[in-house]
KEKE-3310 file (N, C-alpha, C; in steps of 0.2 Angstrom, whole numbers, plus 5000, padded with zeros to 4 digits):
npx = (5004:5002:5012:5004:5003:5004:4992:4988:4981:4973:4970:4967:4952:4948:4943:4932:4923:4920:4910:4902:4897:4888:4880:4872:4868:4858:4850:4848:4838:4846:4852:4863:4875:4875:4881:4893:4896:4910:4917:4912:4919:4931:4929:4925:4937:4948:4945:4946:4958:4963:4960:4967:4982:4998:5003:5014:5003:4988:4972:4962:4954:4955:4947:4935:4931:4928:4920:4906:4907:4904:4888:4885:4890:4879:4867:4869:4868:4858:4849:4842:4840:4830:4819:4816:4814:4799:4783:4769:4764:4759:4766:4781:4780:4780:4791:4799:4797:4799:4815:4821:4817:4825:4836:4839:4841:4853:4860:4864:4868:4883:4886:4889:4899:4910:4911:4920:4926:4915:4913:4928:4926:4916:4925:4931:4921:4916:4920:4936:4937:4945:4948:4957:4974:4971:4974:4981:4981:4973:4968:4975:4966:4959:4945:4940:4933:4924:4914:4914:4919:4929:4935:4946:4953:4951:4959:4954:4957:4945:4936:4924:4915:4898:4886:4887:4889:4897:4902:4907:4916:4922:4933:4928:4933:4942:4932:4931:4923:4912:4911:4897:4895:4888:4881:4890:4890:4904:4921:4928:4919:4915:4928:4932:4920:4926:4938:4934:4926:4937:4946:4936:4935:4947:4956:4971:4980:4972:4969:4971:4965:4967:4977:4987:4976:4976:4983:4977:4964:4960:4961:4953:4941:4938:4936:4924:4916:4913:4905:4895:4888:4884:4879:4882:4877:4861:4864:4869:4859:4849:4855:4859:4848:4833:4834:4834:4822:4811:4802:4794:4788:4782:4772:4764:4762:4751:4743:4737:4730:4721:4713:4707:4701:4690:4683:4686:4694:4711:4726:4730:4738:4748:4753:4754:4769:4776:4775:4782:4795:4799:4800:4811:4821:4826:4832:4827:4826:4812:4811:4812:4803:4795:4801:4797:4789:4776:4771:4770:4759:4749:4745:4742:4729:4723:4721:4715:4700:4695:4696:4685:4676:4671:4659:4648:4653:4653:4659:4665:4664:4672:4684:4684:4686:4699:4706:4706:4716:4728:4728:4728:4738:4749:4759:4760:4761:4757:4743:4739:4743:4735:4723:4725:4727:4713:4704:4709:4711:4701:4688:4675:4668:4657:4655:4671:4667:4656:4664:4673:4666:4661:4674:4673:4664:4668:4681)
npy = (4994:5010:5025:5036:5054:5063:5071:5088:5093:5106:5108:5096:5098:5110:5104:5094:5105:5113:5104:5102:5116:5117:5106:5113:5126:5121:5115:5126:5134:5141:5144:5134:5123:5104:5091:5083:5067:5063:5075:5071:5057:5060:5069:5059:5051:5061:5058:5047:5046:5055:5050:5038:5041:5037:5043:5059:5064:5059:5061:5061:5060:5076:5078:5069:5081:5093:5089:5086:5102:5108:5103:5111:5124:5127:5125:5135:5145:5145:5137:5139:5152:5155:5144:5154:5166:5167:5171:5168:5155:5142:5143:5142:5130:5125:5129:5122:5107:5107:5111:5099:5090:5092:5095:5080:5076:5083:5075:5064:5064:5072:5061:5053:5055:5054:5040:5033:5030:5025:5012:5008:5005:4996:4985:4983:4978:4964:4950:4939:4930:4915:4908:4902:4904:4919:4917:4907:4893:4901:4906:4923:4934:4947:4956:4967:4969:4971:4986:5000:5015:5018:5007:5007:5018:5016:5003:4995:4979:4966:4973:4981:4989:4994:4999:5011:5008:5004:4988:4976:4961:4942:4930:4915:4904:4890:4883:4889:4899:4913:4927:4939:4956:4965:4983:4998:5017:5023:5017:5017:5015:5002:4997:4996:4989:4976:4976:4976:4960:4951:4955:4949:4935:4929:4934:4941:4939:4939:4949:4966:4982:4990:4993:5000:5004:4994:4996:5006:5002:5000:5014:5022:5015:5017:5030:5031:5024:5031:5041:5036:5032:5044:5049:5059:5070:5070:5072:5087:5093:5093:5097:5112:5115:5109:5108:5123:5124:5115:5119:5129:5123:5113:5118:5125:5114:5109:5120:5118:5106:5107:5117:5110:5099:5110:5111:5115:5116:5108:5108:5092:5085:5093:5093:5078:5075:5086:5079:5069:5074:5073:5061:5057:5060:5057:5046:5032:5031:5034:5044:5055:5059:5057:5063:5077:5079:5070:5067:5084:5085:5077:5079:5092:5090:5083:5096:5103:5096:5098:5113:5113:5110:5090:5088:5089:5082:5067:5050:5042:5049:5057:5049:5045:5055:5058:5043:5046:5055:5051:5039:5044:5056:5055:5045:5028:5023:5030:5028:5019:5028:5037:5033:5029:5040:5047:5039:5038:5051:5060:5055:5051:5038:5028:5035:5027:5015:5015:5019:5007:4996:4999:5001:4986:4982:4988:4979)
npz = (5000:4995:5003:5013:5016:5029:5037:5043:5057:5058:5045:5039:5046:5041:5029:5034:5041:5027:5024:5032:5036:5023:5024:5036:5029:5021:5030:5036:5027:5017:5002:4993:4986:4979:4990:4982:4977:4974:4985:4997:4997:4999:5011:5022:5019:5025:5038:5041:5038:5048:5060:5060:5059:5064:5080:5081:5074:5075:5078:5083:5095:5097:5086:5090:5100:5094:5086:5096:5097:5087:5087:5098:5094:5083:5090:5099:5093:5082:5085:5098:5097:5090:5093:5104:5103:5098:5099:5105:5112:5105:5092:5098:5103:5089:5082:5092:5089:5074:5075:5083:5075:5063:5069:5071:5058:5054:5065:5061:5047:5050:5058:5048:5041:5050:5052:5053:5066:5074:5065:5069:5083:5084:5079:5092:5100:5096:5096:5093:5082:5076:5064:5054:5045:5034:5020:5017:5007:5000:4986:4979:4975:4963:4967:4959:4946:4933:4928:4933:4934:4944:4948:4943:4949:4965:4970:4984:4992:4990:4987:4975:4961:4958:4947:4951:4964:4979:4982:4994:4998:5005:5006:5008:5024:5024:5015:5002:4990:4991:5003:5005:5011:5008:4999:4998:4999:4997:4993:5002:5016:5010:5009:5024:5031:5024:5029:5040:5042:5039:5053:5062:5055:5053:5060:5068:5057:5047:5027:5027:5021:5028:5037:5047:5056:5064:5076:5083:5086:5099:5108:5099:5100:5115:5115:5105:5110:5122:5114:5110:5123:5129:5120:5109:5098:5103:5117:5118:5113:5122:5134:5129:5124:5126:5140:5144:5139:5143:5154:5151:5135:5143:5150:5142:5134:5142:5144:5132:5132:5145:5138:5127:5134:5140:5127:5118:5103:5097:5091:5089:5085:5084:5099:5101:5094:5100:5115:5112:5108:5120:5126:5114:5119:5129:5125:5123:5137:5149:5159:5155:5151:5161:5173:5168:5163:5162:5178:5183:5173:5177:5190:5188:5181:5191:5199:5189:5187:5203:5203:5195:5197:5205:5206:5196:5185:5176:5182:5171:5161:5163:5164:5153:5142:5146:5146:5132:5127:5130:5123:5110:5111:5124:5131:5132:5146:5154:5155:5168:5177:5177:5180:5190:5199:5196:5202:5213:5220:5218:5215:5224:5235:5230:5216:5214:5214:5203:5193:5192:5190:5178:5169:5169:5161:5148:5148)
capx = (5000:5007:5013:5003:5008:5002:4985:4989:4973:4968:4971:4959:4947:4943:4939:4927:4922:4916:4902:4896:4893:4885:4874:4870:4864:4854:4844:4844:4835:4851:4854:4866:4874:4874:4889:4894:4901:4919:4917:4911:4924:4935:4928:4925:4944:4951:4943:4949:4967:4966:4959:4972:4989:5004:5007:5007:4998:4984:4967:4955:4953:4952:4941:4929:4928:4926:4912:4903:4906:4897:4884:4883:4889:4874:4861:4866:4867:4854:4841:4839:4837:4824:4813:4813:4811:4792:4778:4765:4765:4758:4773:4786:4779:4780:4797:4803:4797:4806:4821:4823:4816:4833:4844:4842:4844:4861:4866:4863:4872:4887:4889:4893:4905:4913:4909:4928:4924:4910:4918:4932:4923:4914:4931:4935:4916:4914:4923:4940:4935:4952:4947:4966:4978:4970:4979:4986:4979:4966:4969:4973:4961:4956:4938:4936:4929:4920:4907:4913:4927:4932:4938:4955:4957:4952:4961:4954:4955:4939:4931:4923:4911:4894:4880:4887:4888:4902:4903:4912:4916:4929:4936:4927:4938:4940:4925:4930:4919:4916:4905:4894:4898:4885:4883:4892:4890:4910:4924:4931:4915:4917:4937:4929:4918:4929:4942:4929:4926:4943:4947:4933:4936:4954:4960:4978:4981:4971:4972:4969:4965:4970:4982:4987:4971:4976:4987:4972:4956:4959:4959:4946:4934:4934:4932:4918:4909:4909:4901:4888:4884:4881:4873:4883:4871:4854:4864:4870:4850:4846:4861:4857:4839:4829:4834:4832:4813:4807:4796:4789:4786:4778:4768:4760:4758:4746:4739:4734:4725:4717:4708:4703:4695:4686:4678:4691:4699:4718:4732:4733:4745:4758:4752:4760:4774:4780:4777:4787:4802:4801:4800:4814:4826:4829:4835:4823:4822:4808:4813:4813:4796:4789:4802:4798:4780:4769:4771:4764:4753:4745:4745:4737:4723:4717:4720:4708:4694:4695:4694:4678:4668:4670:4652:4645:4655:4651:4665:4664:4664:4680:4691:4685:4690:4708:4709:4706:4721:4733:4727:4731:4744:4750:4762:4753:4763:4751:4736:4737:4745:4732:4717:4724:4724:4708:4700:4712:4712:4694:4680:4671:4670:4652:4659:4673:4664:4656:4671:4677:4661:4661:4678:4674:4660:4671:4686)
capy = (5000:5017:5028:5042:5059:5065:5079:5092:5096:5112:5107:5092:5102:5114:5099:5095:5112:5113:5098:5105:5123:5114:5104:5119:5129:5117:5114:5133:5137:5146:5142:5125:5118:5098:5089:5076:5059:5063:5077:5065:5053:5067:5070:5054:5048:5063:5058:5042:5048:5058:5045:5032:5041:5037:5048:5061:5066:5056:5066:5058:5065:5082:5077:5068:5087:5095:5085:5090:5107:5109:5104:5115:5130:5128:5126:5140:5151:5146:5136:5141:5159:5155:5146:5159:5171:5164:5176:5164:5147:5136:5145:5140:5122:5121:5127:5118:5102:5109:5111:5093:5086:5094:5090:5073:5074:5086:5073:5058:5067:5073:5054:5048:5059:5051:5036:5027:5030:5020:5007:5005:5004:4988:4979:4980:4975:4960:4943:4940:4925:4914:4901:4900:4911:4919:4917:4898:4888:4901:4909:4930:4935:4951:4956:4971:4966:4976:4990:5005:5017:5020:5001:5009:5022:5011:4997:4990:4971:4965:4979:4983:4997:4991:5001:5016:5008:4999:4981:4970:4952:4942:4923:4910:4901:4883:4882:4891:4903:4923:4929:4943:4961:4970:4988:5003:5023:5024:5015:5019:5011:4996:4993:4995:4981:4972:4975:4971:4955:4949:4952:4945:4928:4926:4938:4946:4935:4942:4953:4972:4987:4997:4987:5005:5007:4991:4997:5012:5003:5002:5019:5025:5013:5019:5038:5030:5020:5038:5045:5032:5030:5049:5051:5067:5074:5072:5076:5093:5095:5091:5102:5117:5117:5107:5108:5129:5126:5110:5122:5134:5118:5109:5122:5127:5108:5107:5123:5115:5100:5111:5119:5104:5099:5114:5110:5119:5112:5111:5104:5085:5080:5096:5090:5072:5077:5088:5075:5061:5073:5070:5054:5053:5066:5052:5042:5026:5030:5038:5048:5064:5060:5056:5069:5084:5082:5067:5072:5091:5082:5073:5086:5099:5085:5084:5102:5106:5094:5100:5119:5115:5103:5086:5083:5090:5080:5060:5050:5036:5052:5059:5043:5044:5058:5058:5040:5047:5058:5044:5035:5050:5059:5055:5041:5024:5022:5036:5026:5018:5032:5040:5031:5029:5049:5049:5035:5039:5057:5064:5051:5049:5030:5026:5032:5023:5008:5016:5018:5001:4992:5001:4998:4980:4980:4989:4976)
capz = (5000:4997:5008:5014:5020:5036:5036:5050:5062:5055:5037:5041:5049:5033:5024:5038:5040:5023:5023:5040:5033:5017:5028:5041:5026:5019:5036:5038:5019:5013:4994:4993:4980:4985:4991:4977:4980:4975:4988:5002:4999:5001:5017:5024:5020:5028:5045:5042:5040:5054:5067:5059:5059:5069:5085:5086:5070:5076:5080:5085:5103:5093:5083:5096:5106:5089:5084:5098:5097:5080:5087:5104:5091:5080:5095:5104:5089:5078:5087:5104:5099:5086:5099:5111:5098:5098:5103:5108:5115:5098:5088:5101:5100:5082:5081:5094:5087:5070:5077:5086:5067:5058:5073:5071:5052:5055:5067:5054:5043:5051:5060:5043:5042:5057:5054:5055:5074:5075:5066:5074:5091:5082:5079:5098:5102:5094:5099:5088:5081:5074:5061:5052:5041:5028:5013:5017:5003:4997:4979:4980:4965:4962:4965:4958:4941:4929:4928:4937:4932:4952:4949:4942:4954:4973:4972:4990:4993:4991:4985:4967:4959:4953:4945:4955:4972:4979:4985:4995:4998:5007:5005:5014:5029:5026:5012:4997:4988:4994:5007:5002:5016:5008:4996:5000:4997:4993:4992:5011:5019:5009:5011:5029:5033:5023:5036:5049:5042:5039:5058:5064:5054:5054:5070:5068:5052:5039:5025:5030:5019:5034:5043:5051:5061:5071:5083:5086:5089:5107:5110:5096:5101:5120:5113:5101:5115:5127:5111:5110:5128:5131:5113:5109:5095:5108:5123:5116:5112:5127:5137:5127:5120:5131:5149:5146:5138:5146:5157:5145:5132:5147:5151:5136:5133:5146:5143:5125:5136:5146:5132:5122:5142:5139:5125:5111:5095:5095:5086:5092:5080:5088:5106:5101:5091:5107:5119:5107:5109:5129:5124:5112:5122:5135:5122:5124:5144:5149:5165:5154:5151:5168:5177:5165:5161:5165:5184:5182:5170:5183:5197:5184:5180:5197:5200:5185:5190:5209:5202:5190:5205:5202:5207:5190:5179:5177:5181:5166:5155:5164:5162:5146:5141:5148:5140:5124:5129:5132:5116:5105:5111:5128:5130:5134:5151:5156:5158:5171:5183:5176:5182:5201:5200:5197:5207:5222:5223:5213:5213:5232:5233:5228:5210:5211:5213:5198:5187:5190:5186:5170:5165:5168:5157:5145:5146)
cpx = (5004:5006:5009:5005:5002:4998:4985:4981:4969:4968:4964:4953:4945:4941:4934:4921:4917:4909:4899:4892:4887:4877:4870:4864:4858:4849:4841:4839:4841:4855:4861:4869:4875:4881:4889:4898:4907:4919:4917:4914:4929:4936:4928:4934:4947:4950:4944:4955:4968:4966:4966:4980:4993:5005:5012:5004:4989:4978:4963:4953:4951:4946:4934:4927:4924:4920:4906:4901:4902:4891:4881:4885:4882:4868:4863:4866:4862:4846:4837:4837:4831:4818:4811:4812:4802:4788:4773:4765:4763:4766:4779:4784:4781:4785:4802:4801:4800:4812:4822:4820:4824:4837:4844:4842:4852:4864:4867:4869:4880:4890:4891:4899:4912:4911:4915:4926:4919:4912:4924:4931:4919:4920:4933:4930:4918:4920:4928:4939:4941:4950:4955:4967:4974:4975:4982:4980:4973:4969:4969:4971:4961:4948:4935:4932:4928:4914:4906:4920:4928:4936:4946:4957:4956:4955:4962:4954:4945:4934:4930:4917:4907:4889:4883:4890:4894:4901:4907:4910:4923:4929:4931:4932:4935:4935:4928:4926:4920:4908:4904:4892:4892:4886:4884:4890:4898:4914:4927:4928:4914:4924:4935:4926:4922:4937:4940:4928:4931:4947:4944:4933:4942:4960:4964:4982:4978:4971:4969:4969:4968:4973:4986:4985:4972:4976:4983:4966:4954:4957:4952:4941:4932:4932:4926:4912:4906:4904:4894:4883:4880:4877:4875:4878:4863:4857:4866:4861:4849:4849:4858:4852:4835:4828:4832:4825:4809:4802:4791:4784:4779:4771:4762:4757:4751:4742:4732:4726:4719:4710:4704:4700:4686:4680:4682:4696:4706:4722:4732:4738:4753:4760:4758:4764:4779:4781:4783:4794:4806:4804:4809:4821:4831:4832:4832:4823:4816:4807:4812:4806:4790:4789:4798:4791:4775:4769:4768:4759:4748:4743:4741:4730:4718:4714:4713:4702:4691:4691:4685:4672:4665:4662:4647:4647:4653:4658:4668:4666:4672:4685:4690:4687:4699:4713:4710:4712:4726:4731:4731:4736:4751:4755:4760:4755:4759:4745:4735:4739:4739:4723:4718:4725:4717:4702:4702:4709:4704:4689:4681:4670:4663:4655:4665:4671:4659:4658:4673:4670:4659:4665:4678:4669:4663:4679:4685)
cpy = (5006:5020:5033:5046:5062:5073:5082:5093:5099:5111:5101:5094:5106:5110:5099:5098:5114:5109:5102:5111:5122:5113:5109:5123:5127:5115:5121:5134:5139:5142:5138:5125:5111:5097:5083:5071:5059:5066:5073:5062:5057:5066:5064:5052:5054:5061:5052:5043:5051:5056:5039:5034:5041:5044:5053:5067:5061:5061:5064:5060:5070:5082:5076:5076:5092:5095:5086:5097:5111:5109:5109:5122:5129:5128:5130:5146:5152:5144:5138:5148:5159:5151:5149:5165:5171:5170:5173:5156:5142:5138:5145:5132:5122:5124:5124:5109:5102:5106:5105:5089:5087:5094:5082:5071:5076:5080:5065:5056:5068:5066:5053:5051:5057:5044:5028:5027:5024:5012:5001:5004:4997:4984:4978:4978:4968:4956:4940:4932:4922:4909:4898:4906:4913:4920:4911:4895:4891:4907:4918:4932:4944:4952:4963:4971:4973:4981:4995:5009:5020:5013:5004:5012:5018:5006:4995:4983:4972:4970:4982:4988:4993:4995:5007:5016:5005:4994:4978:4964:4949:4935:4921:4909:4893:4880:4884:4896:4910:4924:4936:4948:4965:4979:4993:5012:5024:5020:5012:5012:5004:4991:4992:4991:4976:4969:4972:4963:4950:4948:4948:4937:4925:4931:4941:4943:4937:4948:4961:4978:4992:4995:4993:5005:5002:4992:5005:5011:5003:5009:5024:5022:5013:5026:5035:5029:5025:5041:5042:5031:5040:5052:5058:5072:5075:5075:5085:5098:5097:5097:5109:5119:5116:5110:5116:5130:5121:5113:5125:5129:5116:5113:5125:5121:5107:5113:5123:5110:5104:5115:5115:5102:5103:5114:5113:5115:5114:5106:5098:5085:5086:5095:5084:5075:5082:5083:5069:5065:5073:5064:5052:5058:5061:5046:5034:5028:5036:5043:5053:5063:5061:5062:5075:5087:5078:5068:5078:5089:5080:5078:5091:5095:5085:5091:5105:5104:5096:5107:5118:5110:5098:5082:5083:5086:5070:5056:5045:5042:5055:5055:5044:5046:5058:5051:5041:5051:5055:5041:5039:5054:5059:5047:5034:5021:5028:5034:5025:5023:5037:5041:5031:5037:5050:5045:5034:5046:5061:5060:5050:5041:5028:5028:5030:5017:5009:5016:5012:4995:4992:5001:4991:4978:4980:4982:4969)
cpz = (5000:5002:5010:5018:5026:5036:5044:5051:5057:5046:5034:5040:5045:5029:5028:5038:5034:5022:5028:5038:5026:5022:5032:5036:5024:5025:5039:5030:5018:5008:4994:4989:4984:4984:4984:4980:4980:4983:4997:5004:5001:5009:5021:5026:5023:5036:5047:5043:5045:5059:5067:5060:5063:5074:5083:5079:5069:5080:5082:5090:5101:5091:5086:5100:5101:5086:5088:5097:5089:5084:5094:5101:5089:5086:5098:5100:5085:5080:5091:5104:5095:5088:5100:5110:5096:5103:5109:5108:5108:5095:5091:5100:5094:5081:5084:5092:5080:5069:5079:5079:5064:5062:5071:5065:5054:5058:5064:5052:5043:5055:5054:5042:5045:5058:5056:5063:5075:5074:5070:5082:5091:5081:5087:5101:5101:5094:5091:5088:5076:5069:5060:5050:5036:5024:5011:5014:4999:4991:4979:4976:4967:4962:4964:4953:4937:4930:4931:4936:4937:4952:4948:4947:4962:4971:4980:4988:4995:4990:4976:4967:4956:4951:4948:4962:4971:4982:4988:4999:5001:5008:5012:5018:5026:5018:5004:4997:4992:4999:5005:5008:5014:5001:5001:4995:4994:4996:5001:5015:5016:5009:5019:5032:5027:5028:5043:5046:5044:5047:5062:5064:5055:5058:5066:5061:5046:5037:5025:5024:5022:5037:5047:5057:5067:5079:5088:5089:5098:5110:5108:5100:5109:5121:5110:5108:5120:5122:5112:5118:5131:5125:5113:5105:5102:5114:5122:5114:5118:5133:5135:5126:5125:5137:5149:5142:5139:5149:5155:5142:5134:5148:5146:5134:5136:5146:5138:5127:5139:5142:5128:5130:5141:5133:5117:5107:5096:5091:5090:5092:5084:5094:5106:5099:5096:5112:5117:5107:5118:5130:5122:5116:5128:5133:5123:5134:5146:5155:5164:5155:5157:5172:5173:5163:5162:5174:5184:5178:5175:5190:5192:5183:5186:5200:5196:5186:5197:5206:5199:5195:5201:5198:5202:5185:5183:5177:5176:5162:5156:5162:5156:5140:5141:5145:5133:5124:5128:5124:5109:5108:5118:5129:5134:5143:5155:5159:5164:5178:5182:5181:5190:5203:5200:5200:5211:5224:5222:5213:5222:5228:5230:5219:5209:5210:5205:5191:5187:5190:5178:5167:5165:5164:5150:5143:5144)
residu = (UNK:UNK:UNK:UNK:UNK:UNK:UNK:UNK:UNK:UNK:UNK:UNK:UNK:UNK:UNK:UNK:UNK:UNK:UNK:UNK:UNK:UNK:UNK:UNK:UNK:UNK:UNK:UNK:UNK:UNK:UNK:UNK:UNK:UNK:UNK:UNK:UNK:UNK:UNK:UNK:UNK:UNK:UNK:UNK:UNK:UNK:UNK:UNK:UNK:UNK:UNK:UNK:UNK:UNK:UNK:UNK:UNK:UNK:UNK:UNK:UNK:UNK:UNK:UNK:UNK:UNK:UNK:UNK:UNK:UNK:UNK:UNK:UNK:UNK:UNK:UNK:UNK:UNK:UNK:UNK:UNK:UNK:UNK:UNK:UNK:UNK:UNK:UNK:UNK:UNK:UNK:UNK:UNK:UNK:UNK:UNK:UNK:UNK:UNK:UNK:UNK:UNK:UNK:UNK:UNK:UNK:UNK:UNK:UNK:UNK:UNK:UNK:UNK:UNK:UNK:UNK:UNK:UNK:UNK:UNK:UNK:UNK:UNK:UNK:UNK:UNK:UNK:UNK:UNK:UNK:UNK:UNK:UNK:UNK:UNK:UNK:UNK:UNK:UNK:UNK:UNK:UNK:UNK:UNK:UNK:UNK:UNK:UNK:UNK:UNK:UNK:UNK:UNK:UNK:UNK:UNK:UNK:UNK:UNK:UNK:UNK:UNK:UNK:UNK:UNK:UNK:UNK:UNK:UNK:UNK:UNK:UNK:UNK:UNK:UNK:UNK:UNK:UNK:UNK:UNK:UNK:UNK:UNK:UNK:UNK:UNK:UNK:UNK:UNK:UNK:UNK:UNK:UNK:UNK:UNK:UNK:UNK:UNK:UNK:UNK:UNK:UNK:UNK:UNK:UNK:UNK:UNK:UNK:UNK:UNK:UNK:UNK:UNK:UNK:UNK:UNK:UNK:UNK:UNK:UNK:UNK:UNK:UNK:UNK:UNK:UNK:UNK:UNK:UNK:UNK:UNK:UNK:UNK:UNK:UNK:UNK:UNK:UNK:UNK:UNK:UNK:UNK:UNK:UNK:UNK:UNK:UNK:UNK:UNK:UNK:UNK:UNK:UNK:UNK:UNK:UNK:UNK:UNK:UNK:UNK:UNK:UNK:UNK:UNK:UNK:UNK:UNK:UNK:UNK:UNK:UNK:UNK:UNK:UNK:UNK:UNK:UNK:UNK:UNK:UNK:UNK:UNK:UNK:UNK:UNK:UNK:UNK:UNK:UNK:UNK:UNK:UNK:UNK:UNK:UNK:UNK:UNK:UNK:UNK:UNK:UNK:UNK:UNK:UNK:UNK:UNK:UNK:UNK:UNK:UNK:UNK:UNK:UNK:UNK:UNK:UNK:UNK:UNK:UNK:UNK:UNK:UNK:UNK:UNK:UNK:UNK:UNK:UNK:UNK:UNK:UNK:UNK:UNK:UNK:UNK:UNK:UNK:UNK:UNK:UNK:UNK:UNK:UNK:UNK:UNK:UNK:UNK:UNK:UNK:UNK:UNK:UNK:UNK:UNK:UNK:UNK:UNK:UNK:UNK:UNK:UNK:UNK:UNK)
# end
């Protein structure tokens, strides 16, 4: 393999630099041209070469803090002031559900970017499994083939150019034949599971397109595995944006509920669409949801039927109401804290024995 020369930081980093500002625009409306796929490869191989090079031209630490800070620049510059720039409470909702739509495309986006990290945090996961040598008694063919005029300029092992996309494949163990890795967006991400393969089947012995990045994945892969457990793209959401409008949000959420109580048409669909980023901000756990809004949720519920005197409303029609809540926008772990709010604290015991005669007729 030829030798390559050594990409300083900030030399790097203007490559980089360049996608992000592309992307950025592109999510803000400001007139684009698109990135192309040379460009891409471009970009993708520099972040490879910078996480890959010998000490101490090696960046990947850099990188890792870098990569954050994109996205804690853009949310404090672009998004958080463009919520709170909002006059009245709907037009705060609907740009903050917006704004957490087009974070989680930007941060899609810029992951691929960064995807060597990822990678190579999957080579020290996954169990080094040793069958034998590759290359003892198996034939070193060519598979780049035909059909792709990128086949002359990549020559990865294992990697060819078909319809546009790339492929790769890599020698059975033992068997013959070629096992089938998968289509690639460029060349990079296909010489890449190829090299995942390769170590997986035949450990420290097979043949490597990046036989560089060995002696790194230890390290990358426990910057990658910080990045995944604290989910930098949501947690820089969540740090910046959220925790300083979770109140307002919350507030105006229920002010929305409120209103449709009363008898007033609102936006359902904005209703869920806000609660689902409670939901997704906790990244599959649900504590943001419970701490930050079903709790006031529930204390404002009894609050308001206290306020309007339970004894005029029927209590079949109340549950039924506030089920209809939970069905449609409210998350379905709500039900049932919902019901013991209302037949602990709001119904006199003759209608509870009411309410739960007629959910058993219903169930």
């Amino acid at each position: 393999m030829e030798t390559r020369s050594s990409i300083e930081l900030e030399e790097g980093w203007a490559i980089v630099q360049i996608g992000i500002t592309k992307l950025i625009n592109v999510i803000e409306g400001v007139p684009e041209s698109p990135m192309d796929a040379d460009f891409f490869m471009k970009l993708c191989t520099t972040v490879y070469n910078m996480c890959t090079q010998k000490p101490p031209y090696d960046y990947s630490m850099q990188l890792c803090k870098r990569y954050k800070g994109v996205f804690d620049d853009y949310l404090t510059s672009k998004v958080l002031p463009a919520i709170q720039e909002k006059q009245d409470d709907v037009s705060m909702l609907q740009e903050f559900v917006k704004r957490w739509a087009n974070h989680k495309v930007m941060v899609s986006k810029i992951s691929s970017y960064f995807n060597i990290l990822d990678r190579l945090a999957k080579y020290q996961q996954q169990p080094n499994e040793v069958f034998r040598k590759q290359g003892r008694g198996l034939k070193r063919r060519s598979t780049r083939g035909e059909g792709g005029p990128g086949n002359l300029k990549y020559k990865y092992r294992g990697v060819r150019q078909r319809r546009g996309k790339w492929v790769s494949e890599i020698g059975k163990p033992n068997k013959g034949g070629r096992l089938w890795l998968g289509t690639f967006d460029t060349a990079i991400e296909a010489a890449q599971a190829y090299d995942d393969a390769s170590r997986r089947m035949y450990g420290g012995n097979g043949f490597l397109n990046f036989p560089e990045a060995c002696c790194r994945v230890g390290e990358i892969g426990v910057i990658k595995r910080e990045l995944i457990e604290c989910d930098v793209g949501v947690s820089c959401f969540r740090e910046v944006v959220y925790e300083k409008m979770k109140v307002k949000v919350r507030d105006a959420v229920i002010a929305l509920i409120n209103q449709e109580r009363e008898g007033n048409e609102i936006d359902r669909t904005l209703v869920k669409d806000v609660l689902e980023v409670f939901v997704e901000i906790g990244n599959e756990n649900l504590d943001y949801y419970v701490n930050d809004f079903e709790t006031a949720f529930l204390i404002d519920m009894v609050d308001y039927y206290t306020r309007k005197g339970f004894s005029g409303i029927m209590a079949v029609d109340c549950m039924q109401v506030e089920k209809d809540m939970v069905s449609y926008y409210l998350h379905f772990s709500t039900e049932e804290k919902l019901l013991k709010q209302v037949q602990g604290q709001l119904l006199p015991e003759n209608a509870q024995q009411d309410l739960g005669k007629e959910m058993q007729c219903k169930a």
